[in-house]
N, C-alpha and C positions, 0 to 999 in steps of 0.2 A: 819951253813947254814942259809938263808937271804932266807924267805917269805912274800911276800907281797900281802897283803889280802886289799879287800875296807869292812868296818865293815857296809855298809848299803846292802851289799851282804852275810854277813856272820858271825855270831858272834865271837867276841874273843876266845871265849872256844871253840868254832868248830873248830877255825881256829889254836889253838895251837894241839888240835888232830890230825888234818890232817897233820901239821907241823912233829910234835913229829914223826908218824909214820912215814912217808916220809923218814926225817932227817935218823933216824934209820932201816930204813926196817921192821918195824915190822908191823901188823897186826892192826886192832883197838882193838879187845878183847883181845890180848896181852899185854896192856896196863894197869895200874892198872888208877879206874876210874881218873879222872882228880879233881873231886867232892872230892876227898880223899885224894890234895895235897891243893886248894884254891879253895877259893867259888867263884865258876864259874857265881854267877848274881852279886857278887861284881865285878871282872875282867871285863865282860861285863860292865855295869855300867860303872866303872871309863873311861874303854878304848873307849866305844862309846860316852861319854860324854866329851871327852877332848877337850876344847875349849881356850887354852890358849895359843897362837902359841909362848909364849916367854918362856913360861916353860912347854912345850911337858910333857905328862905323859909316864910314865915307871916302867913298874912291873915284876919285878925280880924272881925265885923259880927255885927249883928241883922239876922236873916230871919223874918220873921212871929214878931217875938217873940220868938226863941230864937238865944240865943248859939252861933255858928257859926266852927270856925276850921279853917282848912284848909293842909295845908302842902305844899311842893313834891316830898314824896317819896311821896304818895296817898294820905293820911291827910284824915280828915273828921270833926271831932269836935262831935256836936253835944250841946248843955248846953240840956233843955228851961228852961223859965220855966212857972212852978206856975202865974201869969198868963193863959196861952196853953192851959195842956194839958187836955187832953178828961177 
């Protein structure tokens, strides 16, 4: 699933939570923290700070399971795991 966030509305780490649960149905406190797979002001950081339109940034991880990648221009794309899903 394909979300599209503007990052001066929302931060990166917010925006992969809401993603995350969405994608999957699940709850927010169903969730193991997000602080507990990447450092959520490095994510921020890199992704609100990408300013290089010829080499877009892109940051890749598992969150509770599920393949998560996010990139500098508000995109949030999450890839359940049949593993994980309700």
């Amino acid at each position: 699933m394909i979300y599209r966030h503007d990052w001066a509305e929302v931060a990166p780490a917010v925006a992969v939570v809401r993603s995350v649960c969405d994608a999957a149905d699940l709850a927010v406190d169903e969730l193991p923290l997000l602080n507990d797979t990447i450092d959520t002001d490095a994510l921020n950081r890199i992704c609100t700070f990408s300013t290089n339109p010829h080499r877009p940034t892109v940051v890749s991880f598992i969150h509770a399971g599920h393949s998560v990648t996010v990139d500098g221009e508000g995109t949030v794309t999450v890839e359940l795991s049949t593993e994980y899903a309700r």
